[in-house]
VOVO-632919 format. One record per residue: x, y, z of N, C-alpha, C in turn; residue in one letter. Coordinates in steps of 0.2 Angstrom, whole numbers, plus 5000, padded with zeros to 4 digits. Each point is the difference from the previous one (the first is absolute). Layout:
<batis>
XYZXYZXYZA;...
</batis>
This chain:
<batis>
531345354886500750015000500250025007X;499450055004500250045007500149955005X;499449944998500149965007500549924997X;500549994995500649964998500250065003X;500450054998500550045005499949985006X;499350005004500050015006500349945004X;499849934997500049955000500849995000X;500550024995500649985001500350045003X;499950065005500250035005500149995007X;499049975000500149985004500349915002X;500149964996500449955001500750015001X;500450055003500550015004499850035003X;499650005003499650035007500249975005X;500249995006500149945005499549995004X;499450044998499349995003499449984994X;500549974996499350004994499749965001X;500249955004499549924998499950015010X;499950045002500050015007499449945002X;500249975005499649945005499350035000X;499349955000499550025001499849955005X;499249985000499849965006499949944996X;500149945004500149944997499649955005X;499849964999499449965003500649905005X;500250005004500449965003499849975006X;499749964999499649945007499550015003X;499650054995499350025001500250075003X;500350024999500250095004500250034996X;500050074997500250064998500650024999X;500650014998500650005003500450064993X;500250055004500850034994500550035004X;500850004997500450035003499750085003X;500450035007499950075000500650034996X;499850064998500250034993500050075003X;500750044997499950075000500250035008X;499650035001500250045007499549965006X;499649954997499949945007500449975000X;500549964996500549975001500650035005X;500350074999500350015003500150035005X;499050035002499949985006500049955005X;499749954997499949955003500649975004X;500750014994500449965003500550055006X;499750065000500450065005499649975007X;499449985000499749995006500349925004X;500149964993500349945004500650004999X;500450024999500850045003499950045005X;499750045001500250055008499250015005X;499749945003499749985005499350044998X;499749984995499250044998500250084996X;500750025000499750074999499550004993X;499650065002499750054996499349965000X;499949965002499349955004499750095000X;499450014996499650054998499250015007X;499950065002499250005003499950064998X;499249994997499750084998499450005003X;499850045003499350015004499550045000X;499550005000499550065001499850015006X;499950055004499850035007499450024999X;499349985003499349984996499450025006X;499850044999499250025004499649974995X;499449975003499549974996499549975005X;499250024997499649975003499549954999X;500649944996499849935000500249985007X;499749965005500049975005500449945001X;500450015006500849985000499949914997X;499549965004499849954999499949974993X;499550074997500049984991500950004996X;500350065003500550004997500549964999X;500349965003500249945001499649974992X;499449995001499949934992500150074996X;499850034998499850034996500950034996X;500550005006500650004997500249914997X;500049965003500049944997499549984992X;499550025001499650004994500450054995X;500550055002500250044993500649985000X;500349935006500649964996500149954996X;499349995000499949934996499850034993X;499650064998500150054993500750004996X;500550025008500650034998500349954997X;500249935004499949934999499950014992X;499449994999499850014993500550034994X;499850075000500350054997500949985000X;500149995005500550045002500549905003X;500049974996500249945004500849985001X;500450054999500849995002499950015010X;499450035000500049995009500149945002X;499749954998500049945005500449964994X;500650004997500749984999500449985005X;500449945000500650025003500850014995X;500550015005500450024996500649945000X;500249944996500449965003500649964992X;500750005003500650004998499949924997X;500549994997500049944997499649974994X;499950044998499550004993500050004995X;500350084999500250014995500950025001X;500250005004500750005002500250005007X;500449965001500349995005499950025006X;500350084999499950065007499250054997X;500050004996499650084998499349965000X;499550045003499549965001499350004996X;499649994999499449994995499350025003X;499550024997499450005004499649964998X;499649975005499649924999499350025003X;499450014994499650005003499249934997X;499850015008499649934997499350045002X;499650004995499250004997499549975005X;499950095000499249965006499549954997X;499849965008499649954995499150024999X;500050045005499550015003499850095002X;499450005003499950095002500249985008X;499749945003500249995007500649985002X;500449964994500649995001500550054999X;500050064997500250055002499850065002X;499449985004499950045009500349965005X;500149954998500449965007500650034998X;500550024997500350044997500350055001X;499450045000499950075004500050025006X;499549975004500049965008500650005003X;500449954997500550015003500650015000X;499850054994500650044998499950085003X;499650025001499850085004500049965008X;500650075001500250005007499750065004X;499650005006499650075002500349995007X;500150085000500650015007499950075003X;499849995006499950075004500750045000X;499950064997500750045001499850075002X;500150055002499850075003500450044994X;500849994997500350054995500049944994X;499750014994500049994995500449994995X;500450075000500750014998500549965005X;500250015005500249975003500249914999X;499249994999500049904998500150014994X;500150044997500449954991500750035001X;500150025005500950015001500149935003X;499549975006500049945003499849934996X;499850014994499749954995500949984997X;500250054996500750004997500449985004X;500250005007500349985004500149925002X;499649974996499949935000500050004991X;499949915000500049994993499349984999X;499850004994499350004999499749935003X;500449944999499949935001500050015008X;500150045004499949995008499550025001X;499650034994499150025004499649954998X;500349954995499549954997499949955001X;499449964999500149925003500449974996X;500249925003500549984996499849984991X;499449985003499849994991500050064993X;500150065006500250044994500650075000X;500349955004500650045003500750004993X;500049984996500350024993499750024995X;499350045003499650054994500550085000X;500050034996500250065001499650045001X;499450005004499550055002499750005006X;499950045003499450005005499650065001X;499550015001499550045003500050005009X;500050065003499750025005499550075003X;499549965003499650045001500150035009X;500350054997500250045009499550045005X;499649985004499550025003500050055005X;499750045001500350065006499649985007X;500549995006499849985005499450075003X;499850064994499450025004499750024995X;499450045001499750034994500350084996X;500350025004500250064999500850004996X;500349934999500550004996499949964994X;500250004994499850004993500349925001X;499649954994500449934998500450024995X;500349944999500449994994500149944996X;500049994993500049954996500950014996X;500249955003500849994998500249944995X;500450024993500249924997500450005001X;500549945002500849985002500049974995X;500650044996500249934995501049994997X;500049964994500550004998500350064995X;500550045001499950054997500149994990X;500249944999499949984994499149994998X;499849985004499150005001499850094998X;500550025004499550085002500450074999X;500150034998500050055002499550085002X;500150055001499850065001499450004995X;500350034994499449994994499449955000X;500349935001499749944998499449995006X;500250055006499649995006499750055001X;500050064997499550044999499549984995X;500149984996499749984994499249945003X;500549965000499349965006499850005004X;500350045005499450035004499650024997X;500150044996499250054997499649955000X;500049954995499649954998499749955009X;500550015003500149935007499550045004X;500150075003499350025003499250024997X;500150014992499450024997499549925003X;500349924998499949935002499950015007X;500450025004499949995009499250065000X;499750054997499750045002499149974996X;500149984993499449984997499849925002X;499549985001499749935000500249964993X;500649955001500249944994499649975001X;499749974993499949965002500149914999X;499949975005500249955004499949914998X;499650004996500049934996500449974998X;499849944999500549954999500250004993X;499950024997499750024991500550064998X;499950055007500350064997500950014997X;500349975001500749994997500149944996X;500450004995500149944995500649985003X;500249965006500449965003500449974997X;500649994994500349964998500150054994X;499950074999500150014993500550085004X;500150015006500250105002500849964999X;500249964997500850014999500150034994X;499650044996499950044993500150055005X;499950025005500450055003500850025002X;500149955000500949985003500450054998X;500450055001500250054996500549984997X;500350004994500449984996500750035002X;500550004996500650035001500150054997X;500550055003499950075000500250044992X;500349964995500249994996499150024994X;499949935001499249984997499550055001X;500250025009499250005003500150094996X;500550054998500150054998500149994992X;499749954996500150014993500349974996X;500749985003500349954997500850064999X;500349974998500850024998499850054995X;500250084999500250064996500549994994X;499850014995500550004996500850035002X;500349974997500850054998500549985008X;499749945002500449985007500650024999X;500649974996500550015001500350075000X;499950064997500250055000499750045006X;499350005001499750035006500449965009X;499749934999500749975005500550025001X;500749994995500650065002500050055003X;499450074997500250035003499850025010X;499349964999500049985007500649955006X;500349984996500449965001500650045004X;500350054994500550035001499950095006X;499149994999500150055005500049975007X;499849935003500149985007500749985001X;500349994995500849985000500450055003X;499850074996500350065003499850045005X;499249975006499850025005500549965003X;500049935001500249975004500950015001X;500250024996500850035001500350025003X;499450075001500050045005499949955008X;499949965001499849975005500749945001X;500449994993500449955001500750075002X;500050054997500750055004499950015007X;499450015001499850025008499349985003X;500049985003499049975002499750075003X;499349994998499850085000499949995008X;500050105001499850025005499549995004X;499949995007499550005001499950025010X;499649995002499849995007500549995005X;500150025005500549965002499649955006X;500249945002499749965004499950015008X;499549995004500150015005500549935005X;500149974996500349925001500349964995X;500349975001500549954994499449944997X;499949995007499549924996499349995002X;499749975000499349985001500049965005X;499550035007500249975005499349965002X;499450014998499449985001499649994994X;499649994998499649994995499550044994X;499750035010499450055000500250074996X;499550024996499950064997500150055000X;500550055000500050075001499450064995X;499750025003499350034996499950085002X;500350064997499850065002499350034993X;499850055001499750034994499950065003X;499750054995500050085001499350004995X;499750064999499650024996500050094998X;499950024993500050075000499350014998X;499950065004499250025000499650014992X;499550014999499750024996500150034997X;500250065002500250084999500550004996X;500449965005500749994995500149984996X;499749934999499849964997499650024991X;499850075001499650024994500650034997X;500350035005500450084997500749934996X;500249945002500649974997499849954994X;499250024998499649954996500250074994X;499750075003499850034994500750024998X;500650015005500350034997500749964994X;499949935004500349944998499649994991X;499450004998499750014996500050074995X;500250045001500150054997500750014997X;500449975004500949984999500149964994X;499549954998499949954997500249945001X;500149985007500549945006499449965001X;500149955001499649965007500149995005X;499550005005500049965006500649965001X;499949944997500449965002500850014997X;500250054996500450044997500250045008X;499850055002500150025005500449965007X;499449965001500349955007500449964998X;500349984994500549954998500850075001X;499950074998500550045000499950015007X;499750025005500050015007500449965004X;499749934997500449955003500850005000X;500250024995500549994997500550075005X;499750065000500350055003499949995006X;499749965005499950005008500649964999X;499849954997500649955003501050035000X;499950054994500850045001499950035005X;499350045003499950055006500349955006X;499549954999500049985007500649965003X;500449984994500549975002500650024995X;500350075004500650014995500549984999X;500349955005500849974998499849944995X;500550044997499949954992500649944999X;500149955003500649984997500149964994X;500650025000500450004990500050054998X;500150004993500250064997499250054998X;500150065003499450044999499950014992X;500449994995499950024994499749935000X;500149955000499649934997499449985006X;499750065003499649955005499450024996X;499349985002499449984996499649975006X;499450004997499549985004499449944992X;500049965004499749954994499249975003X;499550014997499649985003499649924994X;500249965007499949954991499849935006X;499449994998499350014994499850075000X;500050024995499550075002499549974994X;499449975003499549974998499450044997X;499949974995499650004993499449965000X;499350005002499249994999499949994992X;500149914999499949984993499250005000X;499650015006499149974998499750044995X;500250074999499650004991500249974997X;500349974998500249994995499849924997X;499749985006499549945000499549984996X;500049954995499449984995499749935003X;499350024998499449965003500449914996X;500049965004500049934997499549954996X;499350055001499549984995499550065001X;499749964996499550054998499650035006X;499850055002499749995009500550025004X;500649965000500250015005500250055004X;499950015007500350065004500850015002X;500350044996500850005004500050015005X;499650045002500050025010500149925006X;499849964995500049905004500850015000X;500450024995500549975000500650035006X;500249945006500250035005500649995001X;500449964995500950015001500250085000X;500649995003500550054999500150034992X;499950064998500150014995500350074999X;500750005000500650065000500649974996X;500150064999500949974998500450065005X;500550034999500550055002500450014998X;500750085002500449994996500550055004X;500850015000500150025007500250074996X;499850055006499850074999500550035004X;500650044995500950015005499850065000X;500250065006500050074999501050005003X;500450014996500850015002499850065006X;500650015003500050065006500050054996X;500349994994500450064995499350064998X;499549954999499550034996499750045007X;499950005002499750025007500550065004X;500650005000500650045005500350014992X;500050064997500450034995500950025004X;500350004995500550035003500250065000X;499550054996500150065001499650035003X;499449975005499750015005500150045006X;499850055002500150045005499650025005X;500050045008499650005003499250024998X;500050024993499250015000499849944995X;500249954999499549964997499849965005X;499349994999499550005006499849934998X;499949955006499749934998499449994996X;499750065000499350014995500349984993X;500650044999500249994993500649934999X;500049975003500449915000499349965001X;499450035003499649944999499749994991X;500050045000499850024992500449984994X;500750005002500449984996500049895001X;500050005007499549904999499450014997X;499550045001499449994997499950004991X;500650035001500150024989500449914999X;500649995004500249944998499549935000X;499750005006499549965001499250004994X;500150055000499649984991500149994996X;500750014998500049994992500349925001X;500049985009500349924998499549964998X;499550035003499249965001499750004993X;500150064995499850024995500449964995X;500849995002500249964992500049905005X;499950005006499849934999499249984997X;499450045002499650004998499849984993X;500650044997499950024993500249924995X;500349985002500349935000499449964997X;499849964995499449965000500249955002X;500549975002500049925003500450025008X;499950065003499950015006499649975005X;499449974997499749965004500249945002X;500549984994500349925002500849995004X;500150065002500749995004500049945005X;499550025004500149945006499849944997X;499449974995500049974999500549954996X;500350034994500849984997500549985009X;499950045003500750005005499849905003X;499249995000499849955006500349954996X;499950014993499849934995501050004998X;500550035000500550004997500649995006X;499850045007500649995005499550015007X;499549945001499650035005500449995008X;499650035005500450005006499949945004X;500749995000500049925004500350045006X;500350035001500450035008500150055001X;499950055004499950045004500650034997X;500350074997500550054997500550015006X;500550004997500550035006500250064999X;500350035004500350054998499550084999X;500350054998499350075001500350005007X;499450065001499750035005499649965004X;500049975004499449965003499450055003X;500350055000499350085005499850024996X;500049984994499850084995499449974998X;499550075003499350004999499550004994X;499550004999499449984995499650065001X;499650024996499450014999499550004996X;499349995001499450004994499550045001X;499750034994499650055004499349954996X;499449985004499549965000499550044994X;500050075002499450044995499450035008X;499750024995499350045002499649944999X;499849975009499749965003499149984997X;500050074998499250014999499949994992X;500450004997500149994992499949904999X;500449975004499849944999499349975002X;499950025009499549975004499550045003X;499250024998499750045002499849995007X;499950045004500049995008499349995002X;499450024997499549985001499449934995X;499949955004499549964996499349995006X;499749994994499349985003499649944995X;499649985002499749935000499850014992X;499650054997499850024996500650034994X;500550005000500550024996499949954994X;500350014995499849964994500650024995X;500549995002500750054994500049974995X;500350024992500149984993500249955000X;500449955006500549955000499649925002X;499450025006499949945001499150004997X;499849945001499549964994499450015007X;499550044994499450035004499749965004X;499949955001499749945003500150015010X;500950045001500050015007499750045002X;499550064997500150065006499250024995X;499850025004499150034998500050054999X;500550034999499750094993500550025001X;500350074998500450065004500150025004X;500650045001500050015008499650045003X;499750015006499850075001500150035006X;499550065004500450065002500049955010X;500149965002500049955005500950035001X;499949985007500749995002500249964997X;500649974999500549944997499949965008X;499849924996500249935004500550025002X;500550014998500849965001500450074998X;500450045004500550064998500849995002X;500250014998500849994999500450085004X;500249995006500450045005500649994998X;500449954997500650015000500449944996X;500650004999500249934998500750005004X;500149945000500649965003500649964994X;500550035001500349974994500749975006X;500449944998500549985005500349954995X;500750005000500649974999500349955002X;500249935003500649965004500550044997X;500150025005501250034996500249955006X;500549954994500549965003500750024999X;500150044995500650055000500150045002X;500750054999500250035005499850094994X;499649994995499650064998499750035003X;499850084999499250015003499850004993X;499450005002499350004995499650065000X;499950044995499750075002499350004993X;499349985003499550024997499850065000X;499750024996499650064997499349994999X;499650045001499349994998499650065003X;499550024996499450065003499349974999X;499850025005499249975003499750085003X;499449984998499650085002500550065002X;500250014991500250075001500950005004X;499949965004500650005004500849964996X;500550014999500549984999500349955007X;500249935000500249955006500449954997X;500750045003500749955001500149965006X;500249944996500049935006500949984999X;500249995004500549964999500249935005X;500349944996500049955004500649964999X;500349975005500749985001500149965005X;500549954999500349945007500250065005X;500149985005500550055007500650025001X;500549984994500650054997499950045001X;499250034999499950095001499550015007X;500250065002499450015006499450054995X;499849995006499250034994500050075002X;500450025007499950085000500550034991X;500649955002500350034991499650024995X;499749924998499850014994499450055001X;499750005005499350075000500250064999X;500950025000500050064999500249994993X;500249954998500250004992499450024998X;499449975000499350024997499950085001X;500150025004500050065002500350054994X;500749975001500750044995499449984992X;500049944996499650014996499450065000X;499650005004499550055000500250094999X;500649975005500350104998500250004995X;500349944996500550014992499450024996X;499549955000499450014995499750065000X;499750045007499950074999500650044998X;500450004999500650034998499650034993X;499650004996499750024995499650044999X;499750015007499450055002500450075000X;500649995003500550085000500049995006X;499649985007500250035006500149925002X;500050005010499949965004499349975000X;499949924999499349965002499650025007X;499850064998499650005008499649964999X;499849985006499349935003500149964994X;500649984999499849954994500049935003X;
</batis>
């Protein structure tokens, strides 16, 4: 009886019969779906944006010479595992403008190391960080040969022109391919393959069966359609309807620009970092409050942006600050597609989002006077910013907003109207929670199959250690982009934007963020 109920619920689903992978002139092929579609289609409406790079900044004492195959040998794994890499992405398909992913099956181990060859790009660079701000500055098809210059990926191995400055291992991809989570993720797996001996036979992959990999659509790949859509939907329905209102009386507050338009291309890139110290003291006591982290930097965000930029125009009773996507990491919620399989393979985009308004009202009381301290207006976003997080969460078909949005009114064109300046932000997580910094030859983890690595680890230096990561955006709009993320202990704010804005600005916005966030501690962020 549970699964008929379920069955006629979900046949008003508009994702119930969602597209899978279908087999079309000897190739692989289904619509993109969900928040790769809508990606997808923002990139090819506004010149590449959000074309993704994540990197690692790497000391290691594999020899530069091995390194080079031994990266190649773990793309031909990855290949394996992981085969939406060597995809392309191409329209006319399944519809008109929106585009599909086409993938065609390796035939061979050699045949996709020829593959790999010449798909891994190795580039002397001295700043690391630097080249994945210079990666995203281009589109990913301009680092590629042509024969695979419609793939959504690439690999670069960044060499340091001495000994004394660290390499780096960068993947450029389609942000419908990749995001934050999806690239943390396999890195773990992509350096443990670059550090132990694969091995390399022509026997060792089944060549014509890794499309059991393919990751299905966002809908599937998380379980399938929740009961009770229609009622659950509404009210999702009816809460975006009355975020978005706020935005149709008056468009939110925001930045103000250091220019009207976009006059160059090139990337405006500042960031900041809060020490260790600090870092502990806004963990423990953000924890103790009952908030989170990213609870925090979404309400900081929100009060720097009234600090930093007070003229409000419109009416100060209707103005608001809207932060929309304020994005949601669906990867738990991921189930194996067979028996075996690893959901860590699975490398699409996998988010929904939902817009998260704080009105001016609820922040600037009107009965407010000289002693209310911004300590106590941060706290009052920090409260609102929870309970939005808390009852979208709470939602069981909250995972399916974006997807329903793709499949019933997807984006054909670029939105007019809004705020064109009004900023973004995501907080990534605890760097160390996804990707371990140290591997060595002998590592042997739960995840891969004992046959690579000859026993446990032991008390040896690490082959291969991780000094830092590179995270970078294309911004072809006139947004900033403000990440979040902590790595060894340290909290590190990035922001990234076209040149409407100068970077001395946005460096002090980061800045104002940082003072709001310690706003919690009771005093001023020293050395933070």
């Amino acid at each position: 009886m549970q699964d008929s109920h379920r069955n006629t619920m979900n046949a008003q689903h508009p994702c119930a019969a969602e597209p899978s992978w279908e087999l079309r002139d000897g190739s692989w092929t289904r619509p993109l779906l969900a928040a790769e579609s809508f990606l997808d289609q923002v990139n090819q409406l506004a010149d590449g944006h959000d074309e993704f790079a994540f990197g690692v900044v790497i000391s290691t004492q594999i020899p530069l010479n091995n390194l080079k195959n031994k990266v190649i040998e773990a793309l031909i794994r990855l290949r394996y595992f992981a085969p939406l890499i060597a995809s392309s992405i191409k329209g006319g398909i399944h519809d008109h403008q929106l585009r599909s992913w086409v993938y065609h099956r390796g035939q061979s181990t050699e045949e996709v190391r020829n593959w790999a060859q010449k798909g891994l790009q190795v580039t002397s660079h001295a700043q690391p960080q630097a080249y994945g701000q210079l990666l995203v500055s281009s589109l990913i098809k301009d680092s590629q040969p042509p024969e695979l210059a419609d793939q959504p990926f690439a690999c670069h191995l960044v060499v340091a022109p001495d000994t004394t400055t660290p390499n780096a291992i960068l993947f450029h991809a389609s942000h419908a391919l990749m995001d934050g989570p999806g690239a943390l993720t396999i890195f773990k797996k992509f350096l443990h393959w670059v550090v132990v001996d694969l091995p390399s036979g022509s026997d060792t992959y089944e060549w014509g069966t890794e499309n059991r990999n393919l990751p299905l659509g966002l809908v599937t790949a998380t379980g399938g359609v929740r009961n009770e859509w229609e009622k659950w939907h509404g009210k999702l329905t009816e809460e975006r309807e009355a975020a978005f209102a706020f935005e149709a009386k008056q468009p939110t507050h925001s930045l103000s620009p250091s220019r009207q338009d976009i006059t160059s291309p090139g990337n405006v890139f500042a960031n900041r970092k809060i020490s260790s110290a600090i870092t502990t003291q806004l963990v423990r006591v953000i924890k103790g409050m009952s908030f989170t982290i990213t609870q925090l930097f979404d309400a900081a965000f929100i009060l720097a942006t009234f600090k930093y930029h007070t003229e409000i125009s419109g009416n100060k009773s209707q103005a608001h600050i809207t932060l929309y996507p304020t994005i949601v990491n669906l990867r738990p919620h991921i189930v194996p597609l067979y028996a075996g399989h690893d959901i860590d393979t699975c490398l699409n985009i996998c988010d929904t989002g939902f817009p998260l308004v704080v009105p001016y009202n609820i922040i600037y009381h009107s009965d407010d006077d000289t002693h209310t301290t911004d300590a106590t207006r941060l706290l009052r976003i920090m409260s609102s910013v929870k309970e939005q997080y808390a009852r979208f969460l709470s939602n069981p078909h909250h995972m399916y907003v974006e997807a329903v949005e793709a499949a019933v009114n997807p984006l054909r064109e670029l939105p007019l109207g809004g705020n064109p300046y009004s900023g973004e932000i995501t907080n990534l997580g605890v760097i160390e929670r996804w990707l371990p910094f140290e591997y060595r030859r002998t590592d042997n983890p739960s995840w891969e199959k004992s046959e690579l690595a000859g026993g446990m680890g032991d008390c040896a230096g690490p082959d291969l250690e991780i000094k830092d990561v590179v995270v970078a955006l294309r911004q072809r709009t006139k947004r900033p982009m403000v990440h979040v993320w902590s790595i060894c202990s340290e909290l590190r704010l990035q922001v990234q934007a076209s040149d409407v804005w100068d970077v001395e600005y946005l460096g002090g916005f980061l800045e104002e963020i940082i003072t709001c966030a310690c706003l919690i501690l009771g005093g001023p962020p020293l050395n933070a």
